[in-house]
C-alpha positions in Angstrom: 105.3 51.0 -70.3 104.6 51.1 -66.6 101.0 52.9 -65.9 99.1 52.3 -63.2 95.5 52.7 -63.2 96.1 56.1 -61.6 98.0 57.7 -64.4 97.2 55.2 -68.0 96.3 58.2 -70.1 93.3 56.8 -72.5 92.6 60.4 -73.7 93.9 60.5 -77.6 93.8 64.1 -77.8 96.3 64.3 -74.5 98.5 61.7 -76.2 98.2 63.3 -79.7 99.3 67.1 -78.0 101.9 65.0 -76.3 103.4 64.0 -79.6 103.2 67.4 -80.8 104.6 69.4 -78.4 107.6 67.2 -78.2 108.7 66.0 -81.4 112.0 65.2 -80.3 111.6 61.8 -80.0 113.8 58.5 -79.3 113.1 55.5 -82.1 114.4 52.1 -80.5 114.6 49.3 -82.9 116.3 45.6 -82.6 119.1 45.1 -84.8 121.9 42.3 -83.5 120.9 44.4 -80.4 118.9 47.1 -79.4 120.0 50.5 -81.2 118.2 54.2 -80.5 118.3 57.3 -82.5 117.3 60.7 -81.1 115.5 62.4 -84.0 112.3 64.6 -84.8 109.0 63.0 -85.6 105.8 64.1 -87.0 102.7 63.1 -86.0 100.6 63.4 -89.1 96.7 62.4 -89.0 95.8 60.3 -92.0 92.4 60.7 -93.9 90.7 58.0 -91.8 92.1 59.9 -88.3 94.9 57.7 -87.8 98.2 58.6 -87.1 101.7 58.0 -88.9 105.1 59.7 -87.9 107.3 60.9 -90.1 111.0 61.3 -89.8 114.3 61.1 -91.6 117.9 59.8 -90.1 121.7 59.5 -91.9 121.8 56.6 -94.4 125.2 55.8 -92.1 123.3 55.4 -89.3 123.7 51.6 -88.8 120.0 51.6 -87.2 118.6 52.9 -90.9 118.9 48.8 -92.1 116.4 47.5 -89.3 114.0 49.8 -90.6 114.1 47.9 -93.8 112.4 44.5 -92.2 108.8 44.0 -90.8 109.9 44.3 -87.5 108.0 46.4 -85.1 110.1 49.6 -83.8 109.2 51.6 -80.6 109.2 55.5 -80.5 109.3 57.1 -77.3 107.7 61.2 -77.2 108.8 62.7 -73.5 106.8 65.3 -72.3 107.7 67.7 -69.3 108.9 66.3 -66.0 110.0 67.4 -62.7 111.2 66.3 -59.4 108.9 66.3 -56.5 109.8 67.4 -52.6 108.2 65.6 -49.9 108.1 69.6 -48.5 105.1 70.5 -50.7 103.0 67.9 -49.4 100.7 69.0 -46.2 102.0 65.9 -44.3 106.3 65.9 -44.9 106.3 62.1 -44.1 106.2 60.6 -47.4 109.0 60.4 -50.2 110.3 62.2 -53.3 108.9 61.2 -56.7 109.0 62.3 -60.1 106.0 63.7 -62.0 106.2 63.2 -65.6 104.2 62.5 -69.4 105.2 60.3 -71.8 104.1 58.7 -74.8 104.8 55.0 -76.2 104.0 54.5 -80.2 105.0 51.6 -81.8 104.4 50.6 -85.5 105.6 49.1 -88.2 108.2 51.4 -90.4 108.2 51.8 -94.2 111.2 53.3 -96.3 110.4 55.7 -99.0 112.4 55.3 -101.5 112.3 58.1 -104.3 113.7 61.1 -104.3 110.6 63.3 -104.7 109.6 61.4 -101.2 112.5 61.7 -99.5 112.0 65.6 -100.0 108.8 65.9 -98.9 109.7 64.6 -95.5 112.7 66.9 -95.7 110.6 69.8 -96.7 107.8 68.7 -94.1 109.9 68.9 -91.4 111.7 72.1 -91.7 108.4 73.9 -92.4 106.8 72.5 -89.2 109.8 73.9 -87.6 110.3 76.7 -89.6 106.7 78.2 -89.2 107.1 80.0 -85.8 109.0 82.5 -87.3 108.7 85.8 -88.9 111.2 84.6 -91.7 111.0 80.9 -92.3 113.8 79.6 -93.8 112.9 76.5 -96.4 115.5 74.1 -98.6 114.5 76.2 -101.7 117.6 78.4 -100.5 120.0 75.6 -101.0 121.3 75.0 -104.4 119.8 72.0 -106.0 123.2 69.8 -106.2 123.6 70.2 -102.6 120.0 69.4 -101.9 120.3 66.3 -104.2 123.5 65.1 -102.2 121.4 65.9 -99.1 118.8 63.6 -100.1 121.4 60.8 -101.0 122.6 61.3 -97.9 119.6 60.3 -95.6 116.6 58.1 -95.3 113.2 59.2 -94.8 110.6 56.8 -93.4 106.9 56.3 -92.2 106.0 54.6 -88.9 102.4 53.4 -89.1 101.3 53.3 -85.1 99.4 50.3 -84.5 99.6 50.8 -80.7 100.2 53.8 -78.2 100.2 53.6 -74.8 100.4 57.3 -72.6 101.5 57.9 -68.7 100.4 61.0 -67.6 102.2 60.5 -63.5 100.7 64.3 -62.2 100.1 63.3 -58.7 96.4 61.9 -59.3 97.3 59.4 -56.4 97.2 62.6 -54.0 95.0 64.6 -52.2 94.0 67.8 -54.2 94.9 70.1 -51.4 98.3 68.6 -51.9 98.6 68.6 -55.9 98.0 72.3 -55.1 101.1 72.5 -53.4 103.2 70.7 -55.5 101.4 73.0 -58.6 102.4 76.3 -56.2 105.9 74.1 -55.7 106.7 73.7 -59.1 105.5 77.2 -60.3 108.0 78.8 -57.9 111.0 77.0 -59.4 113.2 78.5 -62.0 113.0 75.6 -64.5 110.7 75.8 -67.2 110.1 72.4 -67.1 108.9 72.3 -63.4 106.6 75.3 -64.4 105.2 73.0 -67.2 104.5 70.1 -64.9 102.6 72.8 -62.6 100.2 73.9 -65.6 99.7 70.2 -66.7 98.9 69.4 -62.7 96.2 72.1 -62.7 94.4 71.5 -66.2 94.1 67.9 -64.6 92.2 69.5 -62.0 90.6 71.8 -64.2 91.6 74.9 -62.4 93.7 76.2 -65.0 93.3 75.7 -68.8 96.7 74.7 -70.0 97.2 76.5 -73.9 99.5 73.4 -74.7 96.5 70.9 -74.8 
């Protein structure tokens, strides 16, 4: 990934809340050629602090057999982003840009094979889901030869990360009159996106604490 000094992200707690609040990740892995799969992961902390995602795609899925090699696979966590107008900034003779976060974890991927595995992840993930509201649904309302055929049906994995790498672009290159602006800018724009980009501008600049980190 492209970070310059001005916005490499070293903090593990930014890129861990990162991961988090966007589990809708892309998994890139090399087959014959490069194949991606758009999928929710979990970001699980092991005993000794580490993390390892979690996830689950269709056995069809011809991407499901390079996970079955050593080879190293690439998941890719974006965070909010926004466009930028060359309007919000104090002098108007400069350009657009786009302010952004995203994450980078790579790792190693291992196939869990039994049944009673498989599950878990299943069960994992639709709880983590799930627990927001009043009423969580869970599998225990399917019918057990369903759930078996679902479970047949998919393949459930582990991605050790051995590497991340974070961009957190929030207009750190600018003056902070100016991030100001863009902040004011972005909050003024119907998109919630834009408004999340605002509130990750101004926890940078410690003005306003940002609940999502």
């Amino acid at each position: 990934m492209y970070r310059p000094g001005f916005y490499d992200c070293q903090d593990l707690n930014v890129v861990r809340q990162i991961m988090e609040h966007n589990p809708f990740a892309t998994l890139v892995s090399n087959g014959e050629s490069l194949l991606a799969t758009h999928l929710p992961l979990l970001a699980v902390k092991n005993d000794d602090a580490d993390l390892t995602l979690v996830g689950h795609l269709a056995r069809q899925n011809p991407q499901a057999q390079t996970l079955q090699g050593d080879s190293e696979v690439l998941c890719i966590f974006s965070g909010a982003d926004a466009y930028i107008s060359p309007r919000w900034y104090k002098d108007e003779e400069d350009v657009p840009t786009w302010n952004y976060s995203a994450v980078h974890a790579y790792g190693r991927p291992s196939i869990l094979e039994s049944h009673s595995a498989t599950r878990g992840v299943l069960s994992s993930t639709v709880d983590h889901f799930e627990s927001d509201f009043d009423h969580a649904w869970s599998l225990d309302a399917l019918h057990e030869g369903f759930l078996d055929q679902l479970q047949s049906d998919v393949i459930a994995f582990t991605i050790s990360i051995s590497r991340l790498e974070c961009a957190t672009k929030l207009g750190q290159d600018k003056s902070t009159d100016d991030r100001r602006r863009v902040s004011e800018g972005l909050t003024a724009q119907p998109s919630s996106k834009a408004n999340e980009v605002a509130a990750d501008m101004l926890d940078l600049l410690g003005e306003t604490p940002n609940p999502r980190r």
